[in-house]
N, C-alpha and C positions, 0 to 999 in steps of 0.2 A: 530415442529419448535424448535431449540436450541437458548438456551437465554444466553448471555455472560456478562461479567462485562461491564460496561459502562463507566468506567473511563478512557477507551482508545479509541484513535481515528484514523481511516484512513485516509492519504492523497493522493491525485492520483495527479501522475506528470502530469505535463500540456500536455505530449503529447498523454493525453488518457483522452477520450470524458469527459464534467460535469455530463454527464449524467449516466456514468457509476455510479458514486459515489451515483445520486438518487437512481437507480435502487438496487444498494448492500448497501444502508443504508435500505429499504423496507425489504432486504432478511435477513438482520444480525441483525439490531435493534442498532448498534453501530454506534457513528455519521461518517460519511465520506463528506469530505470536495477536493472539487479540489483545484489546485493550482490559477486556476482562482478566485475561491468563497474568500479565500487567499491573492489573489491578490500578487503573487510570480512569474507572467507569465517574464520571461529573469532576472528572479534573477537568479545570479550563484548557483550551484548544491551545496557547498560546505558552502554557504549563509544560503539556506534551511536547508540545514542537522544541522547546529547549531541551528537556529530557533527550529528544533523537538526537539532537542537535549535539550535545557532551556525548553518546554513543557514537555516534560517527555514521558507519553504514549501515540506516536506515532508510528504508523508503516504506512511507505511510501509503495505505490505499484508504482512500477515503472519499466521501460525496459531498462532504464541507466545505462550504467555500472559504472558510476563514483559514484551513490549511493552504488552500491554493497562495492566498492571500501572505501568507506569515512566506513562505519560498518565494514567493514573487518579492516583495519587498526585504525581507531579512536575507536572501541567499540562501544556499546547502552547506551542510544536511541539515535535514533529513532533504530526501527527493521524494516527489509524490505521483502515485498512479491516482488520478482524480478522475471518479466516476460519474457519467452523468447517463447513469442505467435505468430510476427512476424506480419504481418496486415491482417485486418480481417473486416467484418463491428462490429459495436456494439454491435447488438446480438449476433451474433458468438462470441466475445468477451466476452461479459459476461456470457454467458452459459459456456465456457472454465473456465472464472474466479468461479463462484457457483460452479464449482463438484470439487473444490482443495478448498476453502475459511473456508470450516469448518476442514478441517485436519489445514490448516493455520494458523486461531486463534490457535486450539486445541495448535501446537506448538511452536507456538511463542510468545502465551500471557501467557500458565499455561505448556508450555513447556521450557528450556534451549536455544530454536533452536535461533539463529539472524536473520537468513536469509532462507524465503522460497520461493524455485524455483519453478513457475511452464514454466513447457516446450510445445513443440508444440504437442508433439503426447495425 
């Protein structure tokens, strides 16, 4: 089991399950929060990204491009794991999410990276 700093946290866009977020807080040990728990569900994307942004360490996971979009041009934070998994049930979801999520941290929190992708294959 790898143990990470705790001072950062995930948030998972609203249009990927609450429970994703129980299920990889269990795996990671680091808090993750949805946008529901949040309470961010039809705030504008650009809304949110300031919010992480005044929190500080944040990294969104999400399948939006307009988050990718708001870090590429605005800077961090937040940092983003940007999904391009496509639909799936849950599990299949999170089992894709856990075999990328430790290279993730690895580069995004004690790495330079801003933005990590994971794809479908």
């Amino acid at each position: 089991m790898n143990t990470f700093t705790s001072d950062w946290e995930f948030w998972l866009d609203e249009h990927i399950s609450p429970i994703i977020a129980k299920w990889l807080m269990a795996e990671i040990h680091i808090k993750c929060v949805s946008f529901y728990l949040l309470e961010y569900i039809q705030t504008p994307d650009f809304k949110i990204y300031q919010l992480a942004r005044q929190k500080g360490n944040v990294i969104i996971i999400s399948k939006d491009n307009h988050f990718k979009g708001h870090v590429e041009w605005n800077g961090t934070p937040p940092k983003l794991i940007f999904l391009k998994i496509g639909n799936c049930s849950n599990k299949q979801f999170f089992e894709k999410l856990k075999t990328k999520i430790y290279d993730a941290i690895e580069q995004l929190i004690y790495g330079d990276l801003d933005i990590f992708e994971i794809n479908k294959e």
